[in-house]
N, CA, C and O atoms as a printed pandas DataFrame, in Angstrom:
     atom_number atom_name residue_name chain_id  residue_number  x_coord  y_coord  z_coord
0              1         N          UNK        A               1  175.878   95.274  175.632
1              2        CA          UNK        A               1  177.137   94.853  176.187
2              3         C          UNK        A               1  178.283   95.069  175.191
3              4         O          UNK        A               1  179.434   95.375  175.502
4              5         N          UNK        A               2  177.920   94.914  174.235
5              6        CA          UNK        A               2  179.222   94.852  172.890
6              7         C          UNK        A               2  179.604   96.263  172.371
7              8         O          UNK        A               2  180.687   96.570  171.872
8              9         N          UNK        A               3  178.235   97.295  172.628
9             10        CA          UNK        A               3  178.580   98.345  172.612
10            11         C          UNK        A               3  179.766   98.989  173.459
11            12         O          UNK        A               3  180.732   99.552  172.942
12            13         N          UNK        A               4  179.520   98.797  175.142
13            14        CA          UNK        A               4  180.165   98.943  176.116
14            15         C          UNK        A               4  181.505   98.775  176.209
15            16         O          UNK        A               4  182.402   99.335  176.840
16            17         N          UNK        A               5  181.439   97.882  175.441
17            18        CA          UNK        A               5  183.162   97.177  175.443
18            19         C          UNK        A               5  184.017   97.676  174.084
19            20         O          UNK        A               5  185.236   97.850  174.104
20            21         N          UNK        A               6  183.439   97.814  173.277
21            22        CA          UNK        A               6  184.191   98.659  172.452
22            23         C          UNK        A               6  184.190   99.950  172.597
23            24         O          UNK        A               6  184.985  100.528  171.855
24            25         N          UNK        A               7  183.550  100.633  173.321
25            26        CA          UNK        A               7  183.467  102.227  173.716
26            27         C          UNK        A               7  184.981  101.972  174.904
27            28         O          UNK        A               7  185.915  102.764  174.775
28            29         N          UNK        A               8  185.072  100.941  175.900
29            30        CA          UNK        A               8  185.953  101.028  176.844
30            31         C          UNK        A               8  187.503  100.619  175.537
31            32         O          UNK        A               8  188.552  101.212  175.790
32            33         N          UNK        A               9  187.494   99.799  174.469
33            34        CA          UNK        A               9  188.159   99.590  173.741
34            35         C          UNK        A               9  188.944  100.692  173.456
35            36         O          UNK        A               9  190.127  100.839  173.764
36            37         N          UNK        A              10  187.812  101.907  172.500
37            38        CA          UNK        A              10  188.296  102.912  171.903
38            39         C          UNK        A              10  188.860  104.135  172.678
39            40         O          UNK        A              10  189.693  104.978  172.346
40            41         N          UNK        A              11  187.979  103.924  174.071
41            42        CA          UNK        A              11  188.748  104.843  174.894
42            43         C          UNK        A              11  190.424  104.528  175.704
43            44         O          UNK        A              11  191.165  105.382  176.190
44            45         N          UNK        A              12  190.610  103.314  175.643
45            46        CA          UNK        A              12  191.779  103.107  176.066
46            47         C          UNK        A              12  192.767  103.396  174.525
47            48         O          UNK        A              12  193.819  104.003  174.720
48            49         N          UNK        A              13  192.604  103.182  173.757
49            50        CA          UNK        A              13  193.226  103.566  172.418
50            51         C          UNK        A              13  193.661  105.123  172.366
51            52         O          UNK        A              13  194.849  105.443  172.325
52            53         N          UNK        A              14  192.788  105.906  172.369
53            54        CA          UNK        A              14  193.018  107.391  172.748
54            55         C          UNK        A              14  193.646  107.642  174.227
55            56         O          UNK        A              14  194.046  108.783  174.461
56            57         N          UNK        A              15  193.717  107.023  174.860
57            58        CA          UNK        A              15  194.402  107.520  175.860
58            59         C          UNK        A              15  196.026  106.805  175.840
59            60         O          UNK        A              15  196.975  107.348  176.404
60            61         N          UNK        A              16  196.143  105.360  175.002
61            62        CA          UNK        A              16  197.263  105.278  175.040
62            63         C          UNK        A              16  198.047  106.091  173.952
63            64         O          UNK        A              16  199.272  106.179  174.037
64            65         N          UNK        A              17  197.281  106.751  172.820
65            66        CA          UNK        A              17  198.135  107.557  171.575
66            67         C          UNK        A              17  198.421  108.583  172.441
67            68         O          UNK        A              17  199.574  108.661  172.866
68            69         N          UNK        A              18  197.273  109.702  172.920
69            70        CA          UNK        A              18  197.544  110.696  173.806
70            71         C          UNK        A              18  199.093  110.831  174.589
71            72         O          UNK        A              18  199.989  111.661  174.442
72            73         N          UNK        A              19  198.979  109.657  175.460
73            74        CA          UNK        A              19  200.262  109.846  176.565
74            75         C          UNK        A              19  201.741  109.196  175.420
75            76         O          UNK        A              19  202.939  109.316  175.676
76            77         N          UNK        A              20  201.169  108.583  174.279
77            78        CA          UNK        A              20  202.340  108.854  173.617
78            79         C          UNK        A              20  203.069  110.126  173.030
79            80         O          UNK        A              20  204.242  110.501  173.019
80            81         N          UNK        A              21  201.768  110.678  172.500
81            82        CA          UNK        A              21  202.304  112.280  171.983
82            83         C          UNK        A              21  202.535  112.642  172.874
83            84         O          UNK        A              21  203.663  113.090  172.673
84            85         N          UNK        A              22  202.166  112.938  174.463
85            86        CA          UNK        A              22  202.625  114.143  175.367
86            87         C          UNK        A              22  203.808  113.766  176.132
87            88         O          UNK        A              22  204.417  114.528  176.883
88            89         N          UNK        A              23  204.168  112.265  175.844
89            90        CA          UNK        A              23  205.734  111.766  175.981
90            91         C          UNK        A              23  206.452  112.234  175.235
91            92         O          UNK        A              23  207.482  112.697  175.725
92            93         N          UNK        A              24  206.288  112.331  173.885
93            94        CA          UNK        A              24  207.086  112.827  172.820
94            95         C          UNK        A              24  207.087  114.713  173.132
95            96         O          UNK        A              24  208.191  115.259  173.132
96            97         N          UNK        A              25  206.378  115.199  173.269
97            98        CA          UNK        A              25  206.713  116.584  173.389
98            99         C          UNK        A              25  207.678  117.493  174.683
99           100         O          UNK        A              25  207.458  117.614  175.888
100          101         N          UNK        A              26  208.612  117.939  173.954
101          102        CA          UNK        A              26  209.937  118.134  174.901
102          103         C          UNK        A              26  209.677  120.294  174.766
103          104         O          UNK        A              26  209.820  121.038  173.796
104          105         N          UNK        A              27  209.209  120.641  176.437
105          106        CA          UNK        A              27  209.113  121.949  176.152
106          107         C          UNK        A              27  210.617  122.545  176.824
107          108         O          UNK        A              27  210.933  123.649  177.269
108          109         N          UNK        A              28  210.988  121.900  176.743
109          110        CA          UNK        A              28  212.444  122.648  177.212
110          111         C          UNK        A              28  213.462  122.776  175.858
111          112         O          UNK        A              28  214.458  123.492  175.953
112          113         N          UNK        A              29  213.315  122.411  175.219
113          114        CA          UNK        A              29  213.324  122.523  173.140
114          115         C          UNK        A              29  213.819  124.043  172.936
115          116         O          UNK        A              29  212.919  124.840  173.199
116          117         N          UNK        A              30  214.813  124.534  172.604
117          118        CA          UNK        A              30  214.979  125.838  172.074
118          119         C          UNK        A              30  215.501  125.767  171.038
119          120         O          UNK        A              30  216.176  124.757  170.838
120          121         N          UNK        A              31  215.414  126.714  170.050
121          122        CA          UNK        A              31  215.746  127.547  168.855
122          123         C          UNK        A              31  216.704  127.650  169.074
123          124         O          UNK        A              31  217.190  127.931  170.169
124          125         N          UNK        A              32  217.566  127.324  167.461
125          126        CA          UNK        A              32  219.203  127.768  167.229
126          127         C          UNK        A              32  218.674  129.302  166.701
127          128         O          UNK        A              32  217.579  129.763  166.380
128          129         N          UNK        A              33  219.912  129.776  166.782
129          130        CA          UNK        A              33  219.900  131.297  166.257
130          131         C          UNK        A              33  219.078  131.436  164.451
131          132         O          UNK        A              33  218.236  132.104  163.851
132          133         N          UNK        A              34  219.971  130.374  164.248
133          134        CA          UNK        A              34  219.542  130.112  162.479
134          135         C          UNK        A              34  218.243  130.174  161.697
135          136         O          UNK        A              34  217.865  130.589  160.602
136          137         N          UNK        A              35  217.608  129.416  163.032
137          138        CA          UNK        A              35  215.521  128.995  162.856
138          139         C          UNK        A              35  215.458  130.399  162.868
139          140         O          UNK        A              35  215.480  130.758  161.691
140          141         N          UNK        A              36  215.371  131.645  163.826
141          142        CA          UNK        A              36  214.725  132.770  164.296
142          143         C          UNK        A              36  215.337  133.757  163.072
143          144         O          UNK        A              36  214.594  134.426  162.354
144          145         N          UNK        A              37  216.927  133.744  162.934
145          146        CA          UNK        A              37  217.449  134.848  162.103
146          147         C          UNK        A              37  216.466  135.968  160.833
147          148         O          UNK        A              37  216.005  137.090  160.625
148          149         N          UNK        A              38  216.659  134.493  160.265
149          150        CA          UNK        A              38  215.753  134.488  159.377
150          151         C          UNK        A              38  214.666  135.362  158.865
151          152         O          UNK        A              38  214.527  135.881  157.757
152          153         N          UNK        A              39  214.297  135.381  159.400
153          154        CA          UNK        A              39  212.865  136.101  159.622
154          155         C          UNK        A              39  212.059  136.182  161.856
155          156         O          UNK        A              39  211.406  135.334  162.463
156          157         N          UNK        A              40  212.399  137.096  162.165
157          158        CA          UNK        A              40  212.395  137.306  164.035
158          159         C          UNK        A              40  211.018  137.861  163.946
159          160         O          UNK        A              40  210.369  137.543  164.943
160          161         N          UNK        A              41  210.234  138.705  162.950
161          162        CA          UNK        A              41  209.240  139.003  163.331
162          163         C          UNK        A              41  208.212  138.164  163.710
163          164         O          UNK        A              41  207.423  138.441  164.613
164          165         N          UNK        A              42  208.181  136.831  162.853
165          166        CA          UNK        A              42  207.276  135.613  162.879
166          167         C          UNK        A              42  207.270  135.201  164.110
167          168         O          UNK        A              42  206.326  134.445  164.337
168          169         N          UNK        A              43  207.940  135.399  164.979
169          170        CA          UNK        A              43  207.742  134.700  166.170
170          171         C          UNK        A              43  207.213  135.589  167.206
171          172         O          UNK        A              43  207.454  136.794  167.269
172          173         N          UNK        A              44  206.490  134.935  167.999
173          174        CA          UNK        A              44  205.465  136.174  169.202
174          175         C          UNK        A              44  205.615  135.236  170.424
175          176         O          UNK        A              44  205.774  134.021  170.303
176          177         N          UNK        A              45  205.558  135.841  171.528
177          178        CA          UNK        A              45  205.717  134.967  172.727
178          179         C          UNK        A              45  207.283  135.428  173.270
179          180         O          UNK        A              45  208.149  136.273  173.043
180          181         N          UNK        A              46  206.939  133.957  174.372
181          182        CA          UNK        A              46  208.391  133.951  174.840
182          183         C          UNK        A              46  209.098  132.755  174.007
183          184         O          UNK        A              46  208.525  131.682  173.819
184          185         N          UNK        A              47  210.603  133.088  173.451
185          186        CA          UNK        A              47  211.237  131.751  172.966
186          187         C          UNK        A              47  212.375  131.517  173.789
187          188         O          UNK        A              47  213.002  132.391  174.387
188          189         N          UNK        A              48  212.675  129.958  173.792
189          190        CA          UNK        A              48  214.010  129.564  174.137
190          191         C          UNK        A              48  215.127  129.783  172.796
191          192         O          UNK        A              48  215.053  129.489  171.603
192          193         N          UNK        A              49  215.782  130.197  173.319
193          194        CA          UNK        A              49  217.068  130.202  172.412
194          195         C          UNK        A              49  218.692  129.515  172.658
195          196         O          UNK        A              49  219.025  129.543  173.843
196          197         N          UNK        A              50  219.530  129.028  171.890
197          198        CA          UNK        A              50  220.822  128.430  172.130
198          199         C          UNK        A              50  221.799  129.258  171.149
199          200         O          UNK        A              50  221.664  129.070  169.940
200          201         N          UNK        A              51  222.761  130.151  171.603
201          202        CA          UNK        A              51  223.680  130.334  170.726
202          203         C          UNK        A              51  224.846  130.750  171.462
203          204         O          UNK        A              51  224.879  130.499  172.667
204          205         N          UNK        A              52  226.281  131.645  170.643
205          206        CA          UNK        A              52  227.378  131.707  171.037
206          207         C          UNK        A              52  227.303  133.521  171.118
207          208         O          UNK        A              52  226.426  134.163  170.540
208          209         N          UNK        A              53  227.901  133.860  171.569
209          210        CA          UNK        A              53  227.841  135.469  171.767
210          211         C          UNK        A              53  229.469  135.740  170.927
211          212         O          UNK        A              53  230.645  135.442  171.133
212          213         N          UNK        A              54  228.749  136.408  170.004
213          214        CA          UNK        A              54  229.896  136.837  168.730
214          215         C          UNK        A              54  230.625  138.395  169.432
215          216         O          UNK        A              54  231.684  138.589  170.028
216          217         N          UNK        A              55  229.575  139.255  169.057
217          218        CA          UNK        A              55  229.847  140.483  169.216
218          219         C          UNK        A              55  229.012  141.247  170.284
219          220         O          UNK        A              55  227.978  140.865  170.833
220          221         N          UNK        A              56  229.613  142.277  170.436
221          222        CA          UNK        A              56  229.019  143.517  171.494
222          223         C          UNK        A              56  228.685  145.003  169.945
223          224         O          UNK        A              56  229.313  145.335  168.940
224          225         N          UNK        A              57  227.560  145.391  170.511
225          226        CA          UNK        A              57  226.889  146.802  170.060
226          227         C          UNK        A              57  227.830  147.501  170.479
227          228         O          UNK        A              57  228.016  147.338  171.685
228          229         N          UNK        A              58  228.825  148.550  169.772
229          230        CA          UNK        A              58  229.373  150.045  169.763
230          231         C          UNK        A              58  228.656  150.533  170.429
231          232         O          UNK        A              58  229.157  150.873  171.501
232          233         N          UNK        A              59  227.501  150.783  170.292
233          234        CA          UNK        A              59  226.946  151.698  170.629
234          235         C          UNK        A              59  225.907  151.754  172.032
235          236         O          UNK        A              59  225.403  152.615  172.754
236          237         N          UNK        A              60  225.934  150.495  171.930
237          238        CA          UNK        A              60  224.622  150.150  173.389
238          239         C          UNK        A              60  225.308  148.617  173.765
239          240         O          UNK        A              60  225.231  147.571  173.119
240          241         N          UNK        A              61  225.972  148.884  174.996
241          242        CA          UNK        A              61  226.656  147.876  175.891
242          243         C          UNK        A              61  225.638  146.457  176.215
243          244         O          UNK        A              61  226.013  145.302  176.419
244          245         N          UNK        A              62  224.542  146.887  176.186
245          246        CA          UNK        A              62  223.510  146.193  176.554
246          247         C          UNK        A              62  223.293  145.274  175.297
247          248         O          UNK        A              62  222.393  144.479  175.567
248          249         N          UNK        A              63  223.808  145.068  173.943
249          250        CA          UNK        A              63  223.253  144.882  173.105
250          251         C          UNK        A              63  224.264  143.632  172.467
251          252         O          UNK        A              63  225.439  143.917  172.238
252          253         N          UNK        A              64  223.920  142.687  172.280
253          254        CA          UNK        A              64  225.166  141.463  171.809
254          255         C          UNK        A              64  224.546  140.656  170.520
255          256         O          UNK        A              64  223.349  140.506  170.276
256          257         N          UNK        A              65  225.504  140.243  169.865
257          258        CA          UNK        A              65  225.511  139.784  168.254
258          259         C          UNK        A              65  225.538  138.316  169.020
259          260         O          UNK        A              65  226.350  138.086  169.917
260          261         N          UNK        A              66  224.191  136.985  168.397
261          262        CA          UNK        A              66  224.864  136.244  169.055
262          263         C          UNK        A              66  224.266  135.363  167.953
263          264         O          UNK        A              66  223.194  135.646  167.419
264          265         N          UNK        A              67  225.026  134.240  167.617
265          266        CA          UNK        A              67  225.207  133.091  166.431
266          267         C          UNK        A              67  224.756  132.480  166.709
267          268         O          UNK        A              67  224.203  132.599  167.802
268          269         N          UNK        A              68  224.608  131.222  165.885
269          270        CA          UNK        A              68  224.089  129.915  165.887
270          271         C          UNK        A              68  225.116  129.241  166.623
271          272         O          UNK        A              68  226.184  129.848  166.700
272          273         N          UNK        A              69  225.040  128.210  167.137
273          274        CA          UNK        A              69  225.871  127.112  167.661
274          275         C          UNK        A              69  227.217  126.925  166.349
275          276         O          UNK        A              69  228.445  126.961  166.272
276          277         N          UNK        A              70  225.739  126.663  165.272
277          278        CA          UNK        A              70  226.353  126.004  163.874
278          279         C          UNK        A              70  227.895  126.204  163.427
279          280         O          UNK        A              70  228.716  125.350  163.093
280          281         N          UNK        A              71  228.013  127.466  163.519
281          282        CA          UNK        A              71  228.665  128.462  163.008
282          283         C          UNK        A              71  230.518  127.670  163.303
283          284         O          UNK        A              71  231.473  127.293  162.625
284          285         N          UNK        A              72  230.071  127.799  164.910
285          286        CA          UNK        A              72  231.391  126.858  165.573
286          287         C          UNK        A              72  232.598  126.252  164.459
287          288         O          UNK        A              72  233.816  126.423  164.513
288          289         N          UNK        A              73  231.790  125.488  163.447
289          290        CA          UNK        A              73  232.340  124.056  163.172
290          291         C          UNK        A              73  233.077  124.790  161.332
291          292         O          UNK        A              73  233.539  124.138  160.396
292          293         N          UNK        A              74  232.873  126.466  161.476
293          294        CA          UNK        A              74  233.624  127.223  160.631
294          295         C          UNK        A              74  234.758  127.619  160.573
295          296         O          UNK        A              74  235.020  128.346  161.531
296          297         N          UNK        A              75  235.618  127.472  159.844
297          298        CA          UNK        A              75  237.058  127.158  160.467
298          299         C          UNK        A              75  238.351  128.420  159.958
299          300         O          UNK        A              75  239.421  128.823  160.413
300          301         N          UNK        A              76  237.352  128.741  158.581
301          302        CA          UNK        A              76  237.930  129.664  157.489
302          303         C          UNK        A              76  237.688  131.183  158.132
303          304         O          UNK        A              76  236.769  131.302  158.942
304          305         N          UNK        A              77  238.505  132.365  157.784
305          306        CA          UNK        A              77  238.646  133.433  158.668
306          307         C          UNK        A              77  237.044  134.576  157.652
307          308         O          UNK        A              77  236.578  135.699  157.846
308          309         N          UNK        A              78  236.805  133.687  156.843
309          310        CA          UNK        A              78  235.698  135.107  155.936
310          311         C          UNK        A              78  234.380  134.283  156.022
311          312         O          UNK        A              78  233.559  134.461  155.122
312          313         N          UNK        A              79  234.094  133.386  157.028
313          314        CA          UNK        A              79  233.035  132.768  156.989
314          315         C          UNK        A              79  231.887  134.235  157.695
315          316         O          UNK        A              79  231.973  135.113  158.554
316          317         N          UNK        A              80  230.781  133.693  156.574
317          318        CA          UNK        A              80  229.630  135.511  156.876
318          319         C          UNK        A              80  228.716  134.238  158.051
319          320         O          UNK        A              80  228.214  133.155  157.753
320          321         N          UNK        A              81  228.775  134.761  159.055
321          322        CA          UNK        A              81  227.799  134.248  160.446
322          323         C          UNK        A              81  226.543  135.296  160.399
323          324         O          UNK        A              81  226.376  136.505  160.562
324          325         N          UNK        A              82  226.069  134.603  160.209
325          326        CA          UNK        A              82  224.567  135.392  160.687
326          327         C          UNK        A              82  224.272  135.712  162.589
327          328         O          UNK        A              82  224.269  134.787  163.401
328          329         N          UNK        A              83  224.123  136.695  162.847
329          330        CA          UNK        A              83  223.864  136.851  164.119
330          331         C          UNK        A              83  222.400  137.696  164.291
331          332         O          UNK        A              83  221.716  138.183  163.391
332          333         N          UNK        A              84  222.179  137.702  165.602
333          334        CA          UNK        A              84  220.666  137.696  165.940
334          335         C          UNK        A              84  221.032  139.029  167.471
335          336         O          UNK        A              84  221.792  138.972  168.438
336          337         N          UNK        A              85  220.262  139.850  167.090
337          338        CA          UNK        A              85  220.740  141.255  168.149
338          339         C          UNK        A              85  219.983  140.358  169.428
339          340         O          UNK        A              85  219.110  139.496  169.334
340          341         N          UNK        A              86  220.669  140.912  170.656
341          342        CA          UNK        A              86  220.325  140.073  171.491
342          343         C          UNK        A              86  220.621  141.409  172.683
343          344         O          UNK        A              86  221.646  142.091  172.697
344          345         N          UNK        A              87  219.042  141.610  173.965
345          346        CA          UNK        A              87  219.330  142.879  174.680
346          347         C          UNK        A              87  219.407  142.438  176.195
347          348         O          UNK        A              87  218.397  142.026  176.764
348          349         N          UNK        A              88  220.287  142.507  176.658
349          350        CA          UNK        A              88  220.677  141.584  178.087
350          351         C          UNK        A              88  220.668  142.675  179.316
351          352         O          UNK        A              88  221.495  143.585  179.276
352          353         N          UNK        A              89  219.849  142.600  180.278
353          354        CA          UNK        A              89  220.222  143.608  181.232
354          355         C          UNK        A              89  220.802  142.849  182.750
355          356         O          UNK        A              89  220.196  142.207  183.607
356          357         N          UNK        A              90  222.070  143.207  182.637
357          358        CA          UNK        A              90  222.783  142.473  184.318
358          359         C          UNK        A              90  223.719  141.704  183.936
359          360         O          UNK        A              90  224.820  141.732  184.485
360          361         N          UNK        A              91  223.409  140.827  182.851
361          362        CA          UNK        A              91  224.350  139.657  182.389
362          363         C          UNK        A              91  225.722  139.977  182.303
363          364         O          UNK        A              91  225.858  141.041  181.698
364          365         N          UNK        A              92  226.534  139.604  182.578
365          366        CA          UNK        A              92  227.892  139.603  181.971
366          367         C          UNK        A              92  228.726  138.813  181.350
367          368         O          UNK        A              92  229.520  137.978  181.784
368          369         N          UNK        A              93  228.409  139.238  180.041
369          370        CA          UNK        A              93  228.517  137.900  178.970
370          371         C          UNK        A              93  229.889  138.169  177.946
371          372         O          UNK        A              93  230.262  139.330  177.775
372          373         N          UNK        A              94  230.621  137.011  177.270
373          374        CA          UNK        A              94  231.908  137.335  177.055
374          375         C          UNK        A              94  231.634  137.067  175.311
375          376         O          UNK        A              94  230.779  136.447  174.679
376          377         N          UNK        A              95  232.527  137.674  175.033
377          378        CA          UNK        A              95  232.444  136.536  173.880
378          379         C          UNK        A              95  233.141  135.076  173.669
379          380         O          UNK        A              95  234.151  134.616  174.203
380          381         N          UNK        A              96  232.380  134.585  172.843
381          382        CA          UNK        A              96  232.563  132.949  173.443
382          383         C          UNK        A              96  231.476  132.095  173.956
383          384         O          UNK        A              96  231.120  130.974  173.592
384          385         N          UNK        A              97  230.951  133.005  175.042
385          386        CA          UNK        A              97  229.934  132.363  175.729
386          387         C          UNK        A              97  229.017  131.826  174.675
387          388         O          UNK        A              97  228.531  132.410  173.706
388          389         N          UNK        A              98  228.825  130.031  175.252
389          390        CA          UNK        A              98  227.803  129.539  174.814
390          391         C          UNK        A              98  226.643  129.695  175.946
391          392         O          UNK        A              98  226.698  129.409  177.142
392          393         N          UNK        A              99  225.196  130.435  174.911
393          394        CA          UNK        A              99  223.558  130.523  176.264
394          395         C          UNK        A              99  222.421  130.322  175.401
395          396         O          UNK        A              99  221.879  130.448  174.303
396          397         N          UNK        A             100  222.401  129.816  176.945
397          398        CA          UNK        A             100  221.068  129.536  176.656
398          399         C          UNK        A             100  219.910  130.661  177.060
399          400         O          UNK        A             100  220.271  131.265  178.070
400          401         N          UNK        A             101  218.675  131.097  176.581
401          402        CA          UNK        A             101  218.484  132.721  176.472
402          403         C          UNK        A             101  216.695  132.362  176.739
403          404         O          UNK        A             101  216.205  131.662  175.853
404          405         N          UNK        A             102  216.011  132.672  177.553
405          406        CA          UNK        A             102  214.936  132.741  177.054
406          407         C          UNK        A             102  214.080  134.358  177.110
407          408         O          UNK        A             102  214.394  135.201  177.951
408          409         N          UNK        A             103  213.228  134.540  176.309
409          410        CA          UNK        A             103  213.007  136.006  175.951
410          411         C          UNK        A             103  212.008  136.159  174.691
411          412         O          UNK        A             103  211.483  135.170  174.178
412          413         N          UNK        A             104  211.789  137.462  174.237
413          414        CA          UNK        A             104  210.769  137.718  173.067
414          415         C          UNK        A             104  211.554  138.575  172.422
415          416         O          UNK        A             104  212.530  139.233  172.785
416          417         N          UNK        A             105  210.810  138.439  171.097
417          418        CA          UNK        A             105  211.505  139.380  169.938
418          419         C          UNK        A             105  210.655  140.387  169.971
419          420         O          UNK        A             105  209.474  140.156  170.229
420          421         N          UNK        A             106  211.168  141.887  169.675
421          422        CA          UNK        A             106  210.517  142.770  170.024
422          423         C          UNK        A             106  211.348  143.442  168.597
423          424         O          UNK        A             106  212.499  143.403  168.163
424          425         N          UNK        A             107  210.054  144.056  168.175
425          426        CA          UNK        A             107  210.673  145.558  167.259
426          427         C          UNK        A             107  211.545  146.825  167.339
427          428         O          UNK        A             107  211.066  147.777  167.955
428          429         N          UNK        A             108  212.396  146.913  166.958
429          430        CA          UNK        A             108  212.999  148.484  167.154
430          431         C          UNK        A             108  213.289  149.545  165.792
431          432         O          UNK        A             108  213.002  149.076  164.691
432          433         N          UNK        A             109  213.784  150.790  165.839
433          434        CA          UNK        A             109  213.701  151.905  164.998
434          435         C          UNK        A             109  214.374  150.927  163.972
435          436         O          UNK        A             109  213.823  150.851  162.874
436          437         N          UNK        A             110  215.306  150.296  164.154
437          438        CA          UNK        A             110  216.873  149.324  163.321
438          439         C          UNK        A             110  216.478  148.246  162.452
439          440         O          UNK        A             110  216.821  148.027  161.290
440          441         N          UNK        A             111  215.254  147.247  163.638
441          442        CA          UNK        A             111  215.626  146.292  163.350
442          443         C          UNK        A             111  214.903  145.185  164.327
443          444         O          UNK        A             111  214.743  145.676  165.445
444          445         N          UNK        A             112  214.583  144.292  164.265
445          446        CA          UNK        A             112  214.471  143.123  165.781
446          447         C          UNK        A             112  215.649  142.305  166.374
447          448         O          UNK        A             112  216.613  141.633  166.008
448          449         N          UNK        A             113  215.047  142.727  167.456
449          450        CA          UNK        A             113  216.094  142.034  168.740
450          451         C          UNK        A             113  215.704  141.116  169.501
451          452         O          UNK        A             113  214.489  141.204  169.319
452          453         N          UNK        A             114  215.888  140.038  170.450
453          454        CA          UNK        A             114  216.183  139.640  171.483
454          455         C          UNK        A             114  216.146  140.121  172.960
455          456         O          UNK        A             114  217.096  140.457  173.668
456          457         N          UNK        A             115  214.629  140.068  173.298
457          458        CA          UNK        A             115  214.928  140.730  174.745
458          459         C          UNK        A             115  214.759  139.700  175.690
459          460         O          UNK        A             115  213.711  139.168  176.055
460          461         N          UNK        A             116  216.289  139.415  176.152
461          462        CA          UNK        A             116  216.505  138.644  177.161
462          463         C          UNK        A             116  215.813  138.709  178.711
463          464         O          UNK        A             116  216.096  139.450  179.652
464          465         N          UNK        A             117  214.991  137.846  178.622
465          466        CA          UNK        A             117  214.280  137.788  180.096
466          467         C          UNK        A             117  215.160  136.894  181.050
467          468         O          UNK        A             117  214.883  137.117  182.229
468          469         N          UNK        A             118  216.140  135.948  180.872
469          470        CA          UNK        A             118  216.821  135.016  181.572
470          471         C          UNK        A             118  218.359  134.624  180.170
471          472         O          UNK        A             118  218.323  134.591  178.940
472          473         N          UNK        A             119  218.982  134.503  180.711
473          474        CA          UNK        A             119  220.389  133.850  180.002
474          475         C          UNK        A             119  221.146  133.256  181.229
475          476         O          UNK        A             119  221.346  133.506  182.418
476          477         N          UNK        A             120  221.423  132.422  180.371
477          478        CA          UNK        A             120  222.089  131.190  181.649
478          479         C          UNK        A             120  223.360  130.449  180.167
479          480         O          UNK        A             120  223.105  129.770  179.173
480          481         N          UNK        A             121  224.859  131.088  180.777
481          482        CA          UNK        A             121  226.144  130.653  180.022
482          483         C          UNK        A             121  225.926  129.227  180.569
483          484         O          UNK        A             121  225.473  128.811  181.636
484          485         N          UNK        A             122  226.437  128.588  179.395
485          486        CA          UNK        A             122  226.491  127.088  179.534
486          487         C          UNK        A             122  228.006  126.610  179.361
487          488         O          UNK        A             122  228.375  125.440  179.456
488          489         N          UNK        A             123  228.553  127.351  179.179
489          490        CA          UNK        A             123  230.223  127.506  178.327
490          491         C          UNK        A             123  230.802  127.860  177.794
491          492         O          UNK        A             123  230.011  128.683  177.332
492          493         N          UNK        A             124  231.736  128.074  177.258
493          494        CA          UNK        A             124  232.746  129.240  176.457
494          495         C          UNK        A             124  233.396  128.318  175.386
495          496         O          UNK        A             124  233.706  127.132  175.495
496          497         N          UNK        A             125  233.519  129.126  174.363
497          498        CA          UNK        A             125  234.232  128.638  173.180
498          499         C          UNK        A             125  235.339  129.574  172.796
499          500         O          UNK        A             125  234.995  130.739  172.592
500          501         N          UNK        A             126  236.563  129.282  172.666
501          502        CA          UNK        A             126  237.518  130.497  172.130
502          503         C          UNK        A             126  237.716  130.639  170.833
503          504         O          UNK        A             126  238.217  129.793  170.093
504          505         N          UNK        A             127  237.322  131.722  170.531
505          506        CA          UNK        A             127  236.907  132.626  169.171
506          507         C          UNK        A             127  238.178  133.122  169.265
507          508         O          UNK        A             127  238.705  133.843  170.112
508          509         N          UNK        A             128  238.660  132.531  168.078
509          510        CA          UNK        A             128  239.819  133.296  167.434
510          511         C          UNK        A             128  239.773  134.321  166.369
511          512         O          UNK        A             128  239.410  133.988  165.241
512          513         N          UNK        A             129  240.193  135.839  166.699
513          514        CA          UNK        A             129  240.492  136.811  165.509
514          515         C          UNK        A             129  238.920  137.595  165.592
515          516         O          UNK        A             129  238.457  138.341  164.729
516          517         N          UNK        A             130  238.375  137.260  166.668
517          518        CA          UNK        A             130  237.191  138.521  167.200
518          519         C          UNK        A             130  237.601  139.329  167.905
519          520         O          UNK        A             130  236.862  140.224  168.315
């Protein structure tokens, strides 16, 4: 009997830590530009991403420079932003736009990019002197 009851003990214990951790885990969670910059090869899969769309590719329309959120709260005109190549097909994205991006990093001849499977603008920020 004493066995019994501490087996029902220990199993309610694990099931209440359990549904605490899987309360705590938030998969809608994305990456600032900053986490990925860094180093883009390390990551495999699909990621969520959050940033601001700096620049457009010269050369490939399809292709956008896009920042950290962080960056925003830079006020000085020579601040160096790190941006993250980002490859959008359909979107029509401004600069300014704050998105949210989800997609995989993929290799190219250059460099790694951002291949946007979904972007969804959340808002615009006005970038002065881009």
């Amino acid at each position: 009997m004493m066995n019994l009851s501490r087996l029902k003990t220990i199993c309610v214990v694990f099931l209440i830590a359990f549904l605490m951790v899987a309360a705590g885990c938030n998969n809608d969670a994305a990456y600032q530009i900053n986490d990925v910059a860094s180093d883009p090869g390390a990551y495999s899969g699909v990621l969520k991403l959050e940033g601001v769309v700096y620049a457009f590719s010269k050369d490939d329309p399809s292709i956008v420079g896009v920042m950290d959120k962080k960056e925003l709260q830079c006020k000085t005109p020579n601040c160096k932003k790190v941006l993250l190549a980002m490859r959008t097909t359909g979107s029509k994205l401004a600069v300014g736009d704050e998105v949210k991006v989800s997609g995989s990093i993929v290799k190219e001849d250059w460099g790694y990019l951002l291949k946007a499977a979904q972007v969804q603008v959340v808002g615009n920020h006005k970038l002065g002197g881009v």
